[in-house]
DSSP file (Angstrom, degrees, kcal/mol; ACC not computed):
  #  RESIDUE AA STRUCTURE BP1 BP2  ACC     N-H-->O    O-->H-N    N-H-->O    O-->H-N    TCO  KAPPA ALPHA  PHI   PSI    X-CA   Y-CA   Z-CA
    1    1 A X              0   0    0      0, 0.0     2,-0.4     0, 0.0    26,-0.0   0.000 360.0 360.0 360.0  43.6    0.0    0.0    0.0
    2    2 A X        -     0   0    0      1,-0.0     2,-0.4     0, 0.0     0, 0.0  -0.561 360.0-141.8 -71.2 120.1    2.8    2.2   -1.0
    3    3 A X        -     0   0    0     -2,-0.4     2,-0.1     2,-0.0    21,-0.1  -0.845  13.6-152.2-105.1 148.4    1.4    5.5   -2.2
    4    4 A X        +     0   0    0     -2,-0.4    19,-0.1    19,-0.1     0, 0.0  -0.110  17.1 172.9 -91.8 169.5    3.0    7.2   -5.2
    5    5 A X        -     0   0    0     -2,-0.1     2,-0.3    14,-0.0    11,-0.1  -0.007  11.4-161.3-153.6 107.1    3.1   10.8   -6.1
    6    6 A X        -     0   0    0      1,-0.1     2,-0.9     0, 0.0    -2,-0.0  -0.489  21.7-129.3 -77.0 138.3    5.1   12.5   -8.9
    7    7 A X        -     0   0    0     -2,-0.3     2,-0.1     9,-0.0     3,-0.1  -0.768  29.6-147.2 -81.6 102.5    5.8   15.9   -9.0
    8    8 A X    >   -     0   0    0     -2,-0.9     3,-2.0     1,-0.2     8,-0.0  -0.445  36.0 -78.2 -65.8 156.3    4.7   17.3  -12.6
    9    9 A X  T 3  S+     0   0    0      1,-0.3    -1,-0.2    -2,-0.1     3,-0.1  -0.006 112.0  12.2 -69.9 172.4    6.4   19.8  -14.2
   10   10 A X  T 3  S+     0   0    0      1,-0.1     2,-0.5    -3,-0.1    -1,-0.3   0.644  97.1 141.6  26.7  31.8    6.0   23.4  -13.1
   11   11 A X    <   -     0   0    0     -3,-2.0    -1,-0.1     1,-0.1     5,-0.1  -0.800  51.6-109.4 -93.5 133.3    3.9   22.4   -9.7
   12   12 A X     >  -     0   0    0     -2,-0.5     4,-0.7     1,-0.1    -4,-0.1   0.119  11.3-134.4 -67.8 167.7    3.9   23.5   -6.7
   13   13 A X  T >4 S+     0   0    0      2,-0.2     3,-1.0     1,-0.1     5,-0.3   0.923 106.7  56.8 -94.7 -14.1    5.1   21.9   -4.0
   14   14 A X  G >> S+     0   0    0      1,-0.2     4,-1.8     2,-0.2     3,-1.2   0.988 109.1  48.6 -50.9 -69.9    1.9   22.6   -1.8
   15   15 A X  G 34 S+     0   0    0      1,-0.2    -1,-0.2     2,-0.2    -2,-0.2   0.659 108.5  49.2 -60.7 -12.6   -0.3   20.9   -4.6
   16   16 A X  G << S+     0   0    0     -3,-1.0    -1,-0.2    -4,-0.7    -2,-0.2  -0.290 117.1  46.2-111.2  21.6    2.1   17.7   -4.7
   17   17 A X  T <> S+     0   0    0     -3,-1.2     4,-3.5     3,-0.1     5,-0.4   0.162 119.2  44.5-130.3 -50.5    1.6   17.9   -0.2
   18   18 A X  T  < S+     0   0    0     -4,-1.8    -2,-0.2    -5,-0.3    -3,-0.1   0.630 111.3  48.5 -73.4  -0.6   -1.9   18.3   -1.1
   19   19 A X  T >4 S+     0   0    0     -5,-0.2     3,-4.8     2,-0.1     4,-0.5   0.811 112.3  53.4 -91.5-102.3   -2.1   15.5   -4.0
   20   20 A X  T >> S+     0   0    0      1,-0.3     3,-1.2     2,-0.2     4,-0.6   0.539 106.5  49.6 -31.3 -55.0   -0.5   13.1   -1.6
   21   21 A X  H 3X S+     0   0    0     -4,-3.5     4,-1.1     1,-0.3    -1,-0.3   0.532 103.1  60.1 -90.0   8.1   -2.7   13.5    1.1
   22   22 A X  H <> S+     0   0    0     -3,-4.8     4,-2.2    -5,-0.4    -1,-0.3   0.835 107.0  42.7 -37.6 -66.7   -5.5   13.1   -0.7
   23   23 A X  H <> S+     0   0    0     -3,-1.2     4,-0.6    -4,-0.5    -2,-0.2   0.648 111.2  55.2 -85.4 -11.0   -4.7    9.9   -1.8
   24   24 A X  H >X>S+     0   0    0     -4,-0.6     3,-2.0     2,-0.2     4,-1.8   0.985 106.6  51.4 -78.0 -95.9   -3.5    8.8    1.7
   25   25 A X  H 3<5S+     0   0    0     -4,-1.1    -2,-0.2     1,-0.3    -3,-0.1   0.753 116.1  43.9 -13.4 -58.7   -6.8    9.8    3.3
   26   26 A X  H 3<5S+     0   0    0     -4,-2.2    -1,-0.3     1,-0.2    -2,-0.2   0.803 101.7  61.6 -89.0  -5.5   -8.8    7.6    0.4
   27   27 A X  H <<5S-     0   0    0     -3,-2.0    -2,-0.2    -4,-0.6    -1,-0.2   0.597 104.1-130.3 -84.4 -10.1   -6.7    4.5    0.4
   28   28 A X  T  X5 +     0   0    0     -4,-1.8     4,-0.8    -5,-0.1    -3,-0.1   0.924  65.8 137.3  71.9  21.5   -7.7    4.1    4.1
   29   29 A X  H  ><S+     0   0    0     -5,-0.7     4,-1.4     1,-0.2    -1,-0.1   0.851  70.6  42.0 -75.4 -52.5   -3.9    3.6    4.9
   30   30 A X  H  > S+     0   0    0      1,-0.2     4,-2.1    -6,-0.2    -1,-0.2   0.899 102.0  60.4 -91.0 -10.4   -4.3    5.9    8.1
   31   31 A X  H  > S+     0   0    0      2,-0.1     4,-0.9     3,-0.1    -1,-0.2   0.739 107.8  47.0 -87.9  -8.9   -7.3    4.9    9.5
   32   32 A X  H >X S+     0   0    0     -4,-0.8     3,-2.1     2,-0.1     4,-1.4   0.962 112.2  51.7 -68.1 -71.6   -5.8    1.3   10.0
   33   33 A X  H 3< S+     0   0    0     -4,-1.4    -2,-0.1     1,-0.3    -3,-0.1   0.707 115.6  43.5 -31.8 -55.0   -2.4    2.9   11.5
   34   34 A X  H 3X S+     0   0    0     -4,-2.1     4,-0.5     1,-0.2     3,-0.4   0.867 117.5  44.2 -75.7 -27.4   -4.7    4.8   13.8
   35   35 A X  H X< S+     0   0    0     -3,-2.1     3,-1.2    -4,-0.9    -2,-0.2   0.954 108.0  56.2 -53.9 -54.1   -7.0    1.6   14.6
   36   36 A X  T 3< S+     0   0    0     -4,-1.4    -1,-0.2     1,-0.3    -2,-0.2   0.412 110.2  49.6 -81.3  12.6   -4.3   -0.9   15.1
   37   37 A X  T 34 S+     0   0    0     -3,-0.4    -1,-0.3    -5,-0.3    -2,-0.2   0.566 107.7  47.2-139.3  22.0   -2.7    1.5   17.9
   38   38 A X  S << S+     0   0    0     -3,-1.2    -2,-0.2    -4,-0.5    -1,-0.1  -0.154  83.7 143.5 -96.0  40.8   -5.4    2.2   20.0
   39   39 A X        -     0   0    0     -4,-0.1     2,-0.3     3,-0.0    -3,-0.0  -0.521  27.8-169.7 -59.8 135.9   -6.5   -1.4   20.2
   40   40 A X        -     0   0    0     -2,-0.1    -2,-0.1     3,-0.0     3,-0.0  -0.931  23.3-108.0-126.4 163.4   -7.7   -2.3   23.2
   41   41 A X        -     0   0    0     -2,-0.3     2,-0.2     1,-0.1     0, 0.0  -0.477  40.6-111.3 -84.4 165.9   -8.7   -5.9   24.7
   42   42 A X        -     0   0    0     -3,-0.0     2,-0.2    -2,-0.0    -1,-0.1  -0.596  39.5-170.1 -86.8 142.0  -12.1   -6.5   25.0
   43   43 A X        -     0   0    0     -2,-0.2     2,-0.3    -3,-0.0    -3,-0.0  -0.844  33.2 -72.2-126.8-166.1  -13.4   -6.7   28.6
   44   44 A X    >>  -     0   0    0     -2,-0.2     3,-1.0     1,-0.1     4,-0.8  -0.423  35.9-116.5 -91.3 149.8  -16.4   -7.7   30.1
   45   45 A X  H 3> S+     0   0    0     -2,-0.3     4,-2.4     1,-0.3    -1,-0.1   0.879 115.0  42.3 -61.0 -37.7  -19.8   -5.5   29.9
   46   46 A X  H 3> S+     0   0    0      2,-0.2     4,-2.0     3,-0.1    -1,-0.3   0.903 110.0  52.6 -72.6 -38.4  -19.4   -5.2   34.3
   47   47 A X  H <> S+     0   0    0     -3,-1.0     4,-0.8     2,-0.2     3,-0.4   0.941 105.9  49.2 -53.0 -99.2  -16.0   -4.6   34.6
   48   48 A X  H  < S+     0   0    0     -4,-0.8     4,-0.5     1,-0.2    -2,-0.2   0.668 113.2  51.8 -36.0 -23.0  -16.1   -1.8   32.2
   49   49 A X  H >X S+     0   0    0     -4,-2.4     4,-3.5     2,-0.2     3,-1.9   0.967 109.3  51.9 -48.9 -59.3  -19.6   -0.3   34.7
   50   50 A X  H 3X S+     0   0    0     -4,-2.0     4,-2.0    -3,-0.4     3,-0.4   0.856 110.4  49.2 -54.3 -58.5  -17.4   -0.7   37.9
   51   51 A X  H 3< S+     0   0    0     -4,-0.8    -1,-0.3     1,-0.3    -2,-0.2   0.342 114.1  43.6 -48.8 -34.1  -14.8    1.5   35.7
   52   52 A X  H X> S+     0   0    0     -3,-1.9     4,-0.8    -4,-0.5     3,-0.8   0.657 113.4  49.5 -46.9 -67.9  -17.4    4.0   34.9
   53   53 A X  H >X S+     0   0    0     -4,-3.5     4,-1.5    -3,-0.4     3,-1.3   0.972 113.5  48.1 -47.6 -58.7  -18.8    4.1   38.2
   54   54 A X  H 3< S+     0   0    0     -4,-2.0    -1,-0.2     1,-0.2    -2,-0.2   0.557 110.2  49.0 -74.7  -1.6  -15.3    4.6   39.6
   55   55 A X  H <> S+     0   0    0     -3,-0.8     4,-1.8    -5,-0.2    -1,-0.2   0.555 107.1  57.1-100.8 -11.5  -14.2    7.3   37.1
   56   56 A X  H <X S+     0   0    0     -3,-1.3     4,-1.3    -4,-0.8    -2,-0.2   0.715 109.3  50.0 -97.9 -34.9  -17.5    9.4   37.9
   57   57 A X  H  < S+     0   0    0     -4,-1.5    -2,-0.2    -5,-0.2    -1,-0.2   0.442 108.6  44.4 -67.9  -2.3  -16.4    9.3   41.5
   58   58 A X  H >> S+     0   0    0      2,-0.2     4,-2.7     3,-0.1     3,-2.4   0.811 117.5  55.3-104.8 -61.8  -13.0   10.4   41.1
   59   59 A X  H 3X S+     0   0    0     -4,-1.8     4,-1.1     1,-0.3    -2,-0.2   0.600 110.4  37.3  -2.8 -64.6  -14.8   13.0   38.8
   60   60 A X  H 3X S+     0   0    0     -4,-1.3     4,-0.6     2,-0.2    -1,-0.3   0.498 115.1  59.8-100.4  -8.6  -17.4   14.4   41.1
   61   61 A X  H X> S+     0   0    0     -3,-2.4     4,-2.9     2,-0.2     3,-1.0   0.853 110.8  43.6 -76.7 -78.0  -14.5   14.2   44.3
   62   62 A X  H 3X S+     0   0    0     -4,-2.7     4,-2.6     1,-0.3    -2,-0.2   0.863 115.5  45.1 -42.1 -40.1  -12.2   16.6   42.2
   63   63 A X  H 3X S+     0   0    0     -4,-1.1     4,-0.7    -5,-0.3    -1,-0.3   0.894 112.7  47.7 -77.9 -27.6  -14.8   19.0   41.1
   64   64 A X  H << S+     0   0    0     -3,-1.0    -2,-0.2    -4,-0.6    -1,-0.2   0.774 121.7  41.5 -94.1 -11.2  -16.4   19.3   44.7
   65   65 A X  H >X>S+     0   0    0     -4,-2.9     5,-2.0     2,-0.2     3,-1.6   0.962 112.2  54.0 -67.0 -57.8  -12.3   19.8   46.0
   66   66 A X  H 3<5S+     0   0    0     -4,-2.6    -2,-0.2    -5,-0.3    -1,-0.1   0.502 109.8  46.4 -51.4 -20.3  -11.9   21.9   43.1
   67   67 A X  T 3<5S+     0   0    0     -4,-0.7    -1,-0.3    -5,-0.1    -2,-0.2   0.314 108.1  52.7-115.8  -5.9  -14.9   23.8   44.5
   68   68 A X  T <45S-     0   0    0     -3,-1.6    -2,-0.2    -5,-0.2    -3,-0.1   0.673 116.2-111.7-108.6 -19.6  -13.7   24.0   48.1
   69   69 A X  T  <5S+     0   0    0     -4,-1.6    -3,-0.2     1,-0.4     2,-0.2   0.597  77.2 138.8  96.4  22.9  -10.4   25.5   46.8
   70   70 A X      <       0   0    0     -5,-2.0    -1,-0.4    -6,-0.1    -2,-0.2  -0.325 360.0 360.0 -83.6 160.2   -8.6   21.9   48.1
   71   71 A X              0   0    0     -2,-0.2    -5,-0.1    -3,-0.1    -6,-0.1  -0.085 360.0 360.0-122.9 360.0   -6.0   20.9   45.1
């Protein structure tokens, strides 16, 4: 999935930046790159509540510090 781009004669090099990532964008080359590095493992539908619960607690502790003038 090597993408290509020739410079034609008299072109700018801003249209040959703009070319290339063009064709980058529709050959779907970066939106694998960016998939395959936030993979995460799947977990289980409860684990990920407890996780949720506990991040909504950290959440509403920091704002109500944040709101007492506590760091």
């Amino acid at each position: 999935m090597v993408q290509v781009t020739r410079k034609d004669e008299r072109e700018a090099n801003e249209n040959i930046i703009r070319r290339f990532n063009r064709k980058m964008l529709q050959s779907g080359v970066l939106s694998v790159a960016k998939a395959s590095q936030r993979f995460n493992k799947p977990i289980s539908k409860s684990e990920r509540r407890s996780k949720a619960i506990i991040r909504r607690e950290r959440r509403a502790e920091k704002s109500a510090k944040m709101r007492l003038g506590i760091r």
